[in-house]
BASE-975278 format. One line per 2 residues: their letters; for each residue x, y, z of N, C-alpha, C, O, CB. Coordinates in Angstrom, 1 decimal, always signed. Glycine has a CB too. Layout:
<atoms>
a> X/Y/Z/X/Y/Z/X/Y/Z/X/Y/Z/X/Y/Z  ...
</atoms>
This chain:
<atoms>
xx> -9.5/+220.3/+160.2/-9.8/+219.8/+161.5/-10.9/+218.7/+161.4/-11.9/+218.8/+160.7/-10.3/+220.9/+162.5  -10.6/+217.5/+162.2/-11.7/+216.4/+162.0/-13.1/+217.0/+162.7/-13.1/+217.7/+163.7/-11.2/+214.9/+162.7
xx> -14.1/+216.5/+162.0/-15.6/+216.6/+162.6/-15.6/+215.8/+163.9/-16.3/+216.2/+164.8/-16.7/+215.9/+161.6  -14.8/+215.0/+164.0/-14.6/+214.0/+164.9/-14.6/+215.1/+166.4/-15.4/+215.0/+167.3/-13.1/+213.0/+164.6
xx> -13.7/+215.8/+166.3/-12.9/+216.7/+167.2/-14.3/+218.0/+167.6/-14.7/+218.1/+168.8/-11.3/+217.3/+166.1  -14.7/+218.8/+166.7/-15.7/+219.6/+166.6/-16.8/+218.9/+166.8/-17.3/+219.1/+168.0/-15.7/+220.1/+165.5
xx> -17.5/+218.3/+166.2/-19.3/+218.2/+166.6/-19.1/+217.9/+168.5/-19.7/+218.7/+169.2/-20.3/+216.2/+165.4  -18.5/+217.2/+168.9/-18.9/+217.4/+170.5/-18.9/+218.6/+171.3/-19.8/+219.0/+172.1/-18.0/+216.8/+171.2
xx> -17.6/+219.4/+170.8/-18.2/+220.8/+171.3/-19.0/+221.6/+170.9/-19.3/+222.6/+171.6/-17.5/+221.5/+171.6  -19.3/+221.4/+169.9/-20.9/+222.3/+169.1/-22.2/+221.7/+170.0/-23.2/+222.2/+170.4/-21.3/+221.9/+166.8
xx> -21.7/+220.3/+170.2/-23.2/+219.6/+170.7/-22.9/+220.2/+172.0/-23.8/+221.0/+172.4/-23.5/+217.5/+170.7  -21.6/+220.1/+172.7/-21.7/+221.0/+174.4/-22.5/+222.4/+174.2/-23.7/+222.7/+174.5/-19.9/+221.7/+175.1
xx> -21.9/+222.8/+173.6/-22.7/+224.4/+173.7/-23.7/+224.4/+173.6/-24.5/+225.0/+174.3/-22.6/+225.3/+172.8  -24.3/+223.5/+172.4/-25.6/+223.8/+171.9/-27.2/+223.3/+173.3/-28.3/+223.7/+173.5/-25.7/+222.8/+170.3
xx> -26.1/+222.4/+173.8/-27.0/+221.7/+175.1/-26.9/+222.5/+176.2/-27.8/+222.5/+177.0/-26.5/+220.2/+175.6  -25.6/+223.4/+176.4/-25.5/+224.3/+177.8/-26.4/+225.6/+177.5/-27.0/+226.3/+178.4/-23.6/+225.0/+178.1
xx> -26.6/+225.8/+175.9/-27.6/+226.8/+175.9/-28.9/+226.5/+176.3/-29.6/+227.2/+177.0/-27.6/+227.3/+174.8  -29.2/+225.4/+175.6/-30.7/+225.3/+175.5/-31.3/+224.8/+176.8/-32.5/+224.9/+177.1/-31.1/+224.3/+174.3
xx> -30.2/+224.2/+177.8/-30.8/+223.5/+179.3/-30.6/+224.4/+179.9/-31.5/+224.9/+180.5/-30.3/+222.2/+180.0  -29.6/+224.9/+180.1/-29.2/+225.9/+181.1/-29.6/+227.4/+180.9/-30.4/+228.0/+181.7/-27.7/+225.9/+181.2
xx> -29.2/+227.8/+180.1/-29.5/+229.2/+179.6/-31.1/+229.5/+179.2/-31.5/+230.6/+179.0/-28.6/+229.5/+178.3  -32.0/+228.1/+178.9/-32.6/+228.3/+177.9/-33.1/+229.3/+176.7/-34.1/+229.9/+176.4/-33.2/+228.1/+178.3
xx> -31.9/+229.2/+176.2/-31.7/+229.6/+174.6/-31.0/+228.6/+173.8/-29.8/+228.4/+173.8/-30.9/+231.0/+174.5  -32.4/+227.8/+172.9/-31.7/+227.3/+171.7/-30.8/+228.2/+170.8/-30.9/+229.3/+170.3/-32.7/+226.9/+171.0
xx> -29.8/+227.2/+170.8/-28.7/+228.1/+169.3/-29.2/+227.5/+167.9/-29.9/+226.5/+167.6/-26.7/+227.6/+169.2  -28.7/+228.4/+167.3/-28.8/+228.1/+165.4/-27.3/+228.7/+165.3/-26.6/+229.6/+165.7/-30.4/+229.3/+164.0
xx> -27.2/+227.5/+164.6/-25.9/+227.3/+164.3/-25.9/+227.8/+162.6/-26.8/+227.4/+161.8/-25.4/+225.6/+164.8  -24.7/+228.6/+162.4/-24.2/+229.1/+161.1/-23.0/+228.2/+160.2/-22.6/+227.0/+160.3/-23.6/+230.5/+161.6
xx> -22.7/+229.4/+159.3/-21.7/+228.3/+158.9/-20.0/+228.6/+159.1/-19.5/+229.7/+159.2/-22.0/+228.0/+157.3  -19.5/+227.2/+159.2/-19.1/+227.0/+160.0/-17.6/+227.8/+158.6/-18.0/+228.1/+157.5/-19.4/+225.4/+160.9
xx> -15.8/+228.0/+159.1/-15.4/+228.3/+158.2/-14.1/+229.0/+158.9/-14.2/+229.3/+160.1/-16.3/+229.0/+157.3  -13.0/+229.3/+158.3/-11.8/+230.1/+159.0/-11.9/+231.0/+160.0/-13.1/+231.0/+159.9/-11.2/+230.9/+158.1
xx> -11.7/+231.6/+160.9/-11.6/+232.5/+161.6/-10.6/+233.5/+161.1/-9.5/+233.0/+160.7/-11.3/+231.9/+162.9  -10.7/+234.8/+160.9/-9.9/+235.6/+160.7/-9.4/+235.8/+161.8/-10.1/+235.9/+162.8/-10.1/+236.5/+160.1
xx> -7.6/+236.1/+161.7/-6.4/+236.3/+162.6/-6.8/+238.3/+162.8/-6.3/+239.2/+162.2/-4.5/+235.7/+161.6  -7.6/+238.2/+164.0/-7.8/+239.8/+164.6/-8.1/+239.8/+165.7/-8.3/+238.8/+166.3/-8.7/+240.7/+164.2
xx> -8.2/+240.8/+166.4/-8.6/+241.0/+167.6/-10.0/+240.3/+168.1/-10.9/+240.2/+167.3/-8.7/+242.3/+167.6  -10.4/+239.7/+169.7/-11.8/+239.7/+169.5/-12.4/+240.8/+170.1/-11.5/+241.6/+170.1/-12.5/+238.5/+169.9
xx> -13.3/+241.3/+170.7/-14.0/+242.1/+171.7/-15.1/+241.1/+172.4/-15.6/+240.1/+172.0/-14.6/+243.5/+171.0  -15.4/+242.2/+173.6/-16.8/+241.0/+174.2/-15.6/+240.7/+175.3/-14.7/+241.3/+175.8/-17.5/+239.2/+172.9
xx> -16.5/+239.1/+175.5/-15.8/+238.7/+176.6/-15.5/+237.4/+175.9/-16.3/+237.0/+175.1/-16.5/+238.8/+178.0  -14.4/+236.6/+176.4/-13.9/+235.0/+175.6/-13.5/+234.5/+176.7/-12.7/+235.2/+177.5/-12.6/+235.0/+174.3
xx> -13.9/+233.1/+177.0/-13.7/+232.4/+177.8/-12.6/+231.1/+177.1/-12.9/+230.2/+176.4/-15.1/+232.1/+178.3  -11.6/+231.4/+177.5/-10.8/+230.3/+176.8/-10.4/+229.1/+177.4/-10.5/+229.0/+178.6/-9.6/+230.8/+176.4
xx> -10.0/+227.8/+176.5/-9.6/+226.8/+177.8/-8.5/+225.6/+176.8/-9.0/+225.1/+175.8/-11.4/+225.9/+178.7  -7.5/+225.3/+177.2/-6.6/+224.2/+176.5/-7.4/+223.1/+176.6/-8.5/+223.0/+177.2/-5.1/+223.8/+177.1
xx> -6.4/+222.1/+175.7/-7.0/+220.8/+175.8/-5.5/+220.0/+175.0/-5.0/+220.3/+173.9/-8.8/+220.7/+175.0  -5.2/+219.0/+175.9/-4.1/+218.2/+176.1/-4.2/+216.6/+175.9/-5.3/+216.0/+176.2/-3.6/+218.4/+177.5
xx> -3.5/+216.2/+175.6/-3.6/+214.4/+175.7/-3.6/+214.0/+174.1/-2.8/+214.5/+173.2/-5.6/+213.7/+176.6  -4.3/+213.2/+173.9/-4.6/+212.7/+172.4/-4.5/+213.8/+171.3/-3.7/+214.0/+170.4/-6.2/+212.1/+172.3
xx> -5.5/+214.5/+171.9/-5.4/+216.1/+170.8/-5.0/+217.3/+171.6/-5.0/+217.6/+172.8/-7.2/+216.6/+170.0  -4.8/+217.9/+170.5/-3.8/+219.4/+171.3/-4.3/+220.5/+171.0/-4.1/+220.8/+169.8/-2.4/+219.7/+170.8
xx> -5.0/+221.2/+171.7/-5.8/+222.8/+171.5/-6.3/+223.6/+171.5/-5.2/+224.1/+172.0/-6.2/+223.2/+171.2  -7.0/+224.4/+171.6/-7.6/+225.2/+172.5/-8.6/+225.8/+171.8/-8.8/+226.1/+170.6/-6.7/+226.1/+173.1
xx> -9.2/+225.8/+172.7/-11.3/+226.7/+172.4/-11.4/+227.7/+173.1/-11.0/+228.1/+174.2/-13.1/+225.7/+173.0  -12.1/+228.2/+172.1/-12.4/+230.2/+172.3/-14.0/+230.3/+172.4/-14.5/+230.2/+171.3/-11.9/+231.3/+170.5
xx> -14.9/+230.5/+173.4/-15.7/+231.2/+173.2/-15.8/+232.6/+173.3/-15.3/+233.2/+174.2/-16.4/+230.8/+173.5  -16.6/+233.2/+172.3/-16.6/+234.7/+172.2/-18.0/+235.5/+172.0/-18.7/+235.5/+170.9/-15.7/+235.2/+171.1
xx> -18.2/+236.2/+173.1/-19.4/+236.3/+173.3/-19.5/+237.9/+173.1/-18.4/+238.2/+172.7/-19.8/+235.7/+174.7  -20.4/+239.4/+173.2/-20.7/+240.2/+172.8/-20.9/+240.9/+174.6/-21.2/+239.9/+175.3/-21.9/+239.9/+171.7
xx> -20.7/+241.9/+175.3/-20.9/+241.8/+176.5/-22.2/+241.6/+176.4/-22.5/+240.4/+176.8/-20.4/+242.8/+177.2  -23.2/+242.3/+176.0/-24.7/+242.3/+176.0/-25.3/+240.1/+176.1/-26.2/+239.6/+176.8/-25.2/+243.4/+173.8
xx> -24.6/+239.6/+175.5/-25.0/+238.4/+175.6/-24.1/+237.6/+176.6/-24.5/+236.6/+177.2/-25.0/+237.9/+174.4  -22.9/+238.0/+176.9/-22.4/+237.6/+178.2/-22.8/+237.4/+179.5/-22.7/+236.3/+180.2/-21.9/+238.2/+178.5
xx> -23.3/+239.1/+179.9/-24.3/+239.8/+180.7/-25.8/+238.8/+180.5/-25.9/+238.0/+181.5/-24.6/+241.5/+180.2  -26.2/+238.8/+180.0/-27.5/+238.0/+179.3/-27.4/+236.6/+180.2/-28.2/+236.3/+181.1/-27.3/+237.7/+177.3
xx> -26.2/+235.6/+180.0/-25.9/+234.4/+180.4/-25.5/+234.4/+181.6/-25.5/+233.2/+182.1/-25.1/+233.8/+179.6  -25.0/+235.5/+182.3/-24.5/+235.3/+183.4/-25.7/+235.1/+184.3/-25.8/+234.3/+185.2/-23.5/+236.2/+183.7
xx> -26.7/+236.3/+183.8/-27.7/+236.8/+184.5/-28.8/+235.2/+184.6/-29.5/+234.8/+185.5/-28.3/+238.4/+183.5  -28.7/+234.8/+183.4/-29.9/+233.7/+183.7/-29.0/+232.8/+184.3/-29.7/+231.8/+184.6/-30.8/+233.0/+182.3
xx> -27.7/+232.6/+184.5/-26.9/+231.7/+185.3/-27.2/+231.9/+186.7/-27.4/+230.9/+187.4/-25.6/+231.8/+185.0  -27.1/+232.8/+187.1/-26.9/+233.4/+188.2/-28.5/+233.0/+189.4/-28.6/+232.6/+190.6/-26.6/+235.2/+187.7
xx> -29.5/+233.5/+188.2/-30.7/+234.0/+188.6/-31.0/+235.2/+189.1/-31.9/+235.4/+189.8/-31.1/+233.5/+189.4  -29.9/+236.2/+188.6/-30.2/+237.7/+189.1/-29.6/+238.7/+188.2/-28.4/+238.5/+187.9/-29.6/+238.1/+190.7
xx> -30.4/+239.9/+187.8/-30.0/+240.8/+187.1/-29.0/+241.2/+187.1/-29.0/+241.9/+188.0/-30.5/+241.5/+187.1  -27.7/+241.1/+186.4/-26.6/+241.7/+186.2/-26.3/+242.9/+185.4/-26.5/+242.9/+184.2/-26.1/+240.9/+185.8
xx> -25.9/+243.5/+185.8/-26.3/+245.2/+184.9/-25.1/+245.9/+183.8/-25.2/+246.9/+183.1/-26.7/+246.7/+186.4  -23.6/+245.1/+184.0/-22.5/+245.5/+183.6/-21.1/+244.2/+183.5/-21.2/+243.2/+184.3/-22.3/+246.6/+184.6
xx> -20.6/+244.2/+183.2/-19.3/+243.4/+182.7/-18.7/+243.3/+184.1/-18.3/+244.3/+184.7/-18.2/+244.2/+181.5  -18.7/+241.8/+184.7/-18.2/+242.2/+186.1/-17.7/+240.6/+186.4/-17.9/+239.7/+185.6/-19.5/+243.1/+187.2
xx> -17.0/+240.6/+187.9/-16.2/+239.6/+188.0/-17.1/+238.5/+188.1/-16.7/+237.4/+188.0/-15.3/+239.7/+189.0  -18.7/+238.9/+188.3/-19.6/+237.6/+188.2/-19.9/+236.8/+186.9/-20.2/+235.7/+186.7/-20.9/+237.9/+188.6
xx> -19.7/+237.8/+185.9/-19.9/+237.7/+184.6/-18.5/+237.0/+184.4/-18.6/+235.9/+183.8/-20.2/+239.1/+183.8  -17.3/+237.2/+184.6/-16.0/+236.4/+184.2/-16.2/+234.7/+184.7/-15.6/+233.7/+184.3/-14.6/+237.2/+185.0
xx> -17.2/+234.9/+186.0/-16.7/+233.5/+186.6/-17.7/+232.8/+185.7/-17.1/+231.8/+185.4/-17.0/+233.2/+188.4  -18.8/+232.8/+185.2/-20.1/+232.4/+184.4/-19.3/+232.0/+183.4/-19.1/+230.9/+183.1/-21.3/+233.6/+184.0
xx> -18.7/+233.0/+182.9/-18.1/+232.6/+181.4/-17.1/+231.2/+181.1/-17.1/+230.2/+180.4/-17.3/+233.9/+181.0  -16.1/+231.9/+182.2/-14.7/+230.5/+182.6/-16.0/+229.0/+183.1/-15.9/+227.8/+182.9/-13.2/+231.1/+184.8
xx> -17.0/+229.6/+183.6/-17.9/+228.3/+184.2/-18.7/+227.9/+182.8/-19.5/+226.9/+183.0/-19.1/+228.7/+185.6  -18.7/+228.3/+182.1/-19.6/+227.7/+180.7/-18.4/+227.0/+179.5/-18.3/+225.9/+179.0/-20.6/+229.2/+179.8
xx> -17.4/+228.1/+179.4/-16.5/+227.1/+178.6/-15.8/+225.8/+179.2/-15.2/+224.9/+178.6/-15.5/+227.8/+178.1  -16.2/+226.0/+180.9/-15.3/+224.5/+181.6/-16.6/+223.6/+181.4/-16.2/+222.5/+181.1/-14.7/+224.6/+183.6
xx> -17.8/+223.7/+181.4/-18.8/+222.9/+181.3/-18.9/+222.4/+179.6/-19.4/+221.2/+179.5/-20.1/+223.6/+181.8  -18.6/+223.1/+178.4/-18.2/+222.9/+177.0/-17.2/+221.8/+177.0/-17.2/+220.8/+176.4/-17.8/+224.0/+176.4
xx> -16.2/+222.4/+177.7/-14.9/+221.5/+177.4/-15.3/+220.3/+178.0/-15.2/+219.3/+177.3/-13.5/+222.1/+178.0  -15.8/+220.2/+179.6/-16.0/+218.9/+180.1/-17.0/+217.8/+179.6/-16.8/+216.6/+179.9/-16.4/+219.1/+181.3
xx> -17.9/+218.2/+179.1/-19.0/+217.8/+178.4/-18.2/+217.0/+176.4/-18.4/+215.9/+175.7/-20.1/+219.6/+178.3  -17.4/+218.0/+176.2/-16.6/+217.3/+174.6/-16.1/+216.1/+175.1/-16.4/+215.0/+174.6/-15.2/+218.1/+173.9
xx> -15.1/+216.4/+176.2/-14.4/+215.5/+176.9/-14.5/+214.0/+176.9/-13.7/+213.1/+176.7/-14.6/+215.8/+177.8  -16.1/+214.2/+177.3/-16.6/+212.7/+177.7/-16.8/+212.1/+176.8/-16.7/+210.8/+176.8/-17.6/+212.4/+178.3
xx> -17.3/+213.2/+175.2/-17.3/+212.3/+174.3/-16.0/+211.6/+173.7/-15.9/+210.5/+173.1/-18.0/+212.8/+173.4  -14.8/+212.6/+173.8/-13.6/+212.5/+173.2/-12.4/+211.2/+174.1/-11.2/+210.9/+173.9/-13.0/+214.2/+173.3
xx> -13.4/+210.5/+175.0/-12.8/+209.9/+175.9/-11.3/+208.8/+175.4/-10.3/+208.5/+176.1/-14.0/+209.2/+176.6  -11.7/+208.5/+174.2/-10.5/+207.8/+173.5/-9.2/+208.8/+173.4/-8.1/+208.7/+173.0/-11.1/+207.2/+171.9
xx> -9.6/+209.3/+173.6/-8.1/+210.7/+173.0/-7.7/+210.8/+174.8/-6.7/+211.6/+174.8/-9.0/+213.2/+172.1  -7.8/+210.4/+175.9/-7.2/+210.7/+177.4/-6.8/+212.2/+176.9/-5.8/+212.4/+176.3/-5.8/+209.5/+178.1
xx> -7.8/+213.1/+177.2/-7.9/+214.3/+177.4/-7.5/+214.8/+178.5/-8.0/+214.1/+179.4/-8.9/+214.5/+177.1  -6.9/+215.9/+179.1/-6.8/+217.0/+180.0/-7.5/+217.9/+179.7/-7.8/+218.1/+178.5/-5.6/+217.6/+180.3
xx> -8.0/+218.9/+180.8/-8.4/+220.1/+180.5/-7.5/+221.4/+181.3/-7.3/+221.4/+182.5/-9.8/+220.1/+180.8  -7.1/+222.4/+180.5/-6.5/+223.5/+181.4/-8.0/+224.2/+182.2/-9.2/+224.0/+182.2/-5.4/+224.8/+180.2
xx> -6.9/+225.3/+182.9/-8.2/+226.0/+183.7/-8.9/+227.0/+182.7/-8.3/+227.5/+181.7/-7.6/+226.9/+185.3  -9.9/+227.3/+182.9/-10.6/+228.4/+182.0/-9.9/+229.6/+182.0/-9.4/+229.9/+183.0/-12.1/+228.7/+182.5
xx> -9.8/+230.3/+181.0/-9.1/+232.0/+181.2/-10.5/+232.9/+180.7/-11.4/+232.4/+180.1/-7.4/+232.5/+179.9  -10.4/+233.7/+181.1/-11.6/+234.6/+180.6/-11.0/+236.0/+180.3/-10.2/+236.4/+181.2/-12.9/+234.7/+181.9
xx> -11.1/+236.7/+179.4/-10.7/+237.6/+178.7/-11.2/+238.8/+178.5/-12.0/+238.6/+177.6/-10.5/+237.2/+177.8  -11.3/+240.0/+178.7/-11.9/+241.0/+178.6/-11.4/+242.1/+178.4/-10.7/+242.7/+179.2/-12.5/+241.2/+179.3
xx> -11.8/+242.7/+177.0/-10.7/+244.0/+176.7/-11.6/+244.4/+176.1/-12.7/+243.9/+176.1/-9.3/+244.0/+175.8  -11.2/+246.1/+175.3/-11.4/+246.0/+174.2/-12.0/+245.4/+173.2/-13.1/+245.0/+172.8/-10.7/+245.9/+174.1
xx> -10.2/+245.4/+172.7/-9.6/+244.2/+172.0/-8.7/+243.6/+172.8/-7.9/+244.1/+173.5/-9.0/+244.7/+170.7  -8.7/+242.4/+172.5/-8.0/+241.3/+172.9/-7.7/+240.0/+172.0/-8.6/+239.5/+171.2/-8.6/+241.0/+174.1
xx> -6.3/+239.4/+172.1/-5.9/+238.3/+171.2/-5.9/+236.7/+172.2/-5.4/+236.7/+173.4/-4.2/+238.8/+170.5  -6.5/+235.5/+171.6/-6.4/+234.6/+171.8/-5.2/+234.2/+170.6/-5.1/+234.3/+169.4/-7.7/+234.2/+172.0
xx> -4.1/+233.4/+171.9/-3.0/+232.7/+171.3/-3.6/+231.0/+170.6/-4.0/+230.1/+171.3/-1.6/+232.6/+172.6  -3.5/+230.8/+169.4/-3.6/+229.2/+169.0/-2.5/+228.1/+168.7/-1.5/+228.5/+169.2/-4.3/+229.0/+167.9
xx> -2.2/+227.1/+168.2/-1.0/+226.4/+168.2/-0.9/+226.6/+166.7/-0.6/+225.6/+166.1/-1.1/+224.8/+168.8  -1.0/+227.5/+166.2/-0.4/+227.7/+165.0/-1.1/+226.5/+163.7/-0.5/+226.6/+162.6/+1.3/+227.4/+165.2
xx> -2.0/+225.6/+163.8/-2.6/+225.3/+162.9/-3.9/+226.2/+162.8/-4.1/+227.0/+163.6/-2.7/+224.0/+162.9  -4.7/+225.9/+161.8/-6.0/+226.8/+161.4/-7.1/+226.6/+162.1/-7.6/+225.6/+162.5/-6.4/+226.6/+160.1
xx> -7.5/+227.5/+162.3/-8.6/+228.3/+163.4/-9.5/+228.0/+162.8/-9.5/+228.2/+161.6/-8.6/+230.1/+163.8  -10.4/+227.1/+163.4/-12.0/+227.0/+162.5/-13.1/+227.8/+163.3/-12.9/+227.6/+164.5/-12.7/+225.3/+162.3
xx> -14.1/+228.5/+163.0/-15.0/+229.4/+163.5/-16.1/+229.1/+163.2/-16.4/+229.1/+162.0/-14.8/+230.7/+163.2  -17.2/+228.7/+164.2/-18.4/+228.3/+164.5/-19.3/+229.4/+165.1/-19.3/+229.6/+166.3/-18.3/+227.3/+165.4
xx> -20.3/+230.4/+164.2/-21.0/+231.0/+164.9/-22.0/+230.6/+164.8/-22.5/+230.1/+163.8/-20.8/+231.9/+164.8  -22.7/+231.1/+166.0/-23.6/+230.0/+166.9/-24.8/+231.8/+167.3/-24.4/+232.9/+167.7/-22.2/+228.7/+168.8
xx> -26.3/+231.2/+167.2/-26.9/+232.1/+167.3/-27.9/+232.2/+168.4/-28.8/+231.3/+168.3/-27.1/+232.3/+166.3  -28.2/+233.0/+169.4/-28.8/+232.7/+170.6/-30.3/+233.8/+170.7/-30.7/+234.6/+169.9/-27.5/+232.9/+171.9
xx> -30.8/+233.5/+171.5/-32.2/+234.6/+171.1/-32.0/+235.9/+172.2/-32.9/+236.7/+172.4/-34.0/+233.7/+171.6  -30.4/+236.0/+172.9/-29.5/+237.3/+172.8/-28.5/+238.2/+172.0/-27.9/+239.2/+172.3/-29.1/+237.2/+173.5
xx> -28.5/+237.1/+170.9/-27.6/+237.9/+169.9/-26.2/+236.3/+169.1/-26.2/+235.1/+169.3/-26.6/+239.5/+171.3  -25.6/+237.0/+168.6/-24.4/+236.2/+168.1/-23.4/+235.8/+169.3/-23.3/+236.3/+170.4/-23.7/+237.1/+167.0
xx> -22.5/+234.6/+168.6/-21.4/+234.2/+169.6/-20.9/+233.2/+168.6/-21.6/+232.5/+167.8/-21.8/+233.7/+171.2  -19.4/+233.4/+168.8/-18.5/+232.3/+168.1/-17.9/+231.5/+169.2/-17.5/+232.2/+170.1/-17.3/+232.8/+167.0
xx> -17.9/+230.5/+169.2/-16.7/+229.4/+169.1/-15.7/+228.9/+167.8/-15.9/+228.4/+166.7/-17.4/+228.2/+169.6  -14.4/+229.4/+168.7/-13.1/+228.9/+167.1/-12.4/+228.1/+168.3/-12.2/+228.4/+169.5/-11.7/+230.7/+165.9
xx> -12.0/+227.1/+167.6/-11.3/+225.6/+167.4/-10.1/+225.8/+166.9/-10.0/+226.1/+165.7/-12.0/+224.5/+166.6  -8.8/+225.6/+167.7/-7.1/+224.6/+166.8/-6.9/+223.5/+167.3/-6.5/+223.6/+168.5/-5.4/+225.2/+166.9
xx> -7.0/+222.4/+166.9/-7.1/+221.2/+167.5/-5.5/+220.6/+166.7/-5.0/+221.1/+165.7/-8.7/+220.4/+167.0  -5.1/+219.9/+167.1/-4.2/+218.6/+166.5/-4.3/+217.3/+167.1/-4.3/+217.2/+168.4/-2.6/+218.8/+166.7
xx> -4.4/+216.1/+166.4/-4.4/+215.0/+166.8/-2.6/+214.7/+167.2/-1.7/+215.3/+166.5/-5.2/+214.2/+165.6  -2.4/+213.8/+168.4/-1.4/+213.4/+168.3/-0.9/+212.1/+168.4/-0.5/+211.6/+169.4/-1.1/+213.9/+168.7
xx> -1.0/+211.9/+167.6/-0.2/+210.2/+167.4/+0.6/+209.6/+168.1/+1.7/+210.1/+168.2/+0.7/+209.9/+166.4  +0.2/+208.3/+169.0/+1.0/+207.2/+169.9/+2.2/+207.5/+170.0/+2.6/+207.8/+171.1/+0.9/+205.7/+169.5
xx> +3.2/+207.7/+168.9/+4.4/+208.0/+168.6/+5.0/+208.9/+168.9/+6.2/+209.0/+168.7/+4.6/+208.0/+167.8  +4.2/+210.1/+169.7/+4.9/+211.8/+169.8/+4.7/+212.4/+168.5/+4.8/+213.6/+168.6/+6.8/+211.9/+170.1
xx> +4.6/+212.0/+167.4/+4.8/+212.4/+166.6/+3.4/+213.6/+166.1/+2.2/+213.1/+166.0/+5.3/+211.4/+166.0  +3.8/+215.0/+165.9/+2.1/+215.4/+165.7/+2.3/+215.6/+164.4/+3.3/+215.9/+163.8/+1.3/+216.8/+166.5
xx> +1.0/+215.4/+163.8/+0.1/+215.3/+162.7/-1.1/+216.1/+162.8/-1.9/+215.9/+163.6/-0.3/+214.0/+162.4  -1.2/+217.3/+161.8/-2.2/+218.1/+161.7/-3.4/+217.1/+161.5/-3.2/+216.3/+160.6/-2.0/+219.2/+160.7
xx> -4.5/+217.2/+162.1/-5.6/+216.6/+161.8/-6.2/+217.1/+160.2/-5.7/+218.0/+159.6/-6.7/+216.8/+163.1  -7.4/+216.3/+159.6/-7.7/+216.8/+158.5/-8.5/+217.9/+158.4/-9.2/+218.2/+159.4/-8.1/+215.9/+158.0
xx> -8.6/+218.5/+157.6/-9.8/+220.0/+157.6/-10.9/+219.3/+156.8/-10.9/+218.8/+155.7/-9.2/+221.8/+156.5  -11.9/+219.5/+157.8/-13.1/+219.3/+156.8/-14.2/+220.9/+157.8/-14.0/+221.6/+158.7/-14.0/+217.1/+157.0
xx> -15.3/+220.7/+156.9/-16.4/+221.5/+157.5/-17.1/+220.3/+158.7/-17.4/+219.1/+158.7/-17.5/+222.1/+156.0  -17.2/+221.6/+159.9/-18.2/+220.5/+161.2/-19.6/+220.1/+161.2/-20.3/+221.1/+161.4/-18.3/+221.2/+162.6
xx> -20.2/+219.3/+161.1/-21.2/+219.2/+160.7/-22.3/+218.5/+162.2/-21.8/+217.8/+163.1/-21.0/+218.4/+159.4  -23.6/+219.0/+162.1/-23.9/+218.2/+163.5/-25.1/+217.6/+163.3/-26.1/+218.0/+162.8/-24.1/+219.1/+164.9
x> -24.8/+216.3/+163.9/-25.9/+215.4/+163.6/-26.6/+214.9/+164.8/-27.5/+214.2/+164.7/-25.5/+214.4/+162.8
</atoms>
């Protein structure tokens, strides 16, 4: 997957944490995602136009709860529909925020899904899942990435795999 594609939404997150949430992330390294279940809660969301794909954040309830609560401005005590709307509302602020940078690609965004099980599976477009975990001063959280570039032509072309790097 190009860095091209990734460093904007690492830089979204890393700015929705640190302004909004205030919690700086430390970012890990970055590397495949294994094909399993997630748990927690995952806010998912497509992305259409130039590139083709979809982003996963996946959060821990404990740090969910955590984010909703400093979203909110009020103690949240359990996994709840305020906590779902927080979540779909942070990965739509991620995605909108890549967006602007990705503005050469005429991007769409689907609506946010937010996910809560268990276990639960996020569907990808069948190229490789790259996994960014990202560390907050409530605990761990990944974001995983399948992106494809798509070429003027219709024609798709897997983008290249590299590691994301943020500068």
């Amino acid at each position: 997957m190009d860095v091209r594609f990734v460093n904007p939404i690492i830089r979204a997150a890393t700015s929705l944490f640190a302004q909004m949430l205030r919690s700086p992330l430390d970012l890990g390294k970055p590397g495949l995602a294994p094909r399993r279940p997630y748990s927690g809660v995952t806010g998912v969301i497509e992305i259409r136009g130039g590139i083709v794909g979809t982003i996963a954040l996946n959060l821990s309830n404990h740090l969910a709860i955590a984010a909703a609560s400093t979203m909110r401005e009020e103690k949240i005590r359990e996994v709840n529909t305020e906590v779902f709307d927080a979540i779909g509302e942070m990965v739509n602020i991620i995605a909108g925020q890549a967006k602007s940078e990705l503005a050469a690609h005429q991007l769409s965004l689907g609506l946010p899904t937010v996910l809560k099980d268990r276990l639960h599976m996020v569907r990808f477009s069948g190229t490789p899942v790259v996994r960014v975990p990202l560390y907050s001063k409530w605990g761990p959280l990944t974001i995983d990435f399948s992106m494809i570039a798509q070429p003027n032509r219709g024609q798709t072309v897997p983008a290249r795999m590299t590691v994301p790097v943020i500068r």
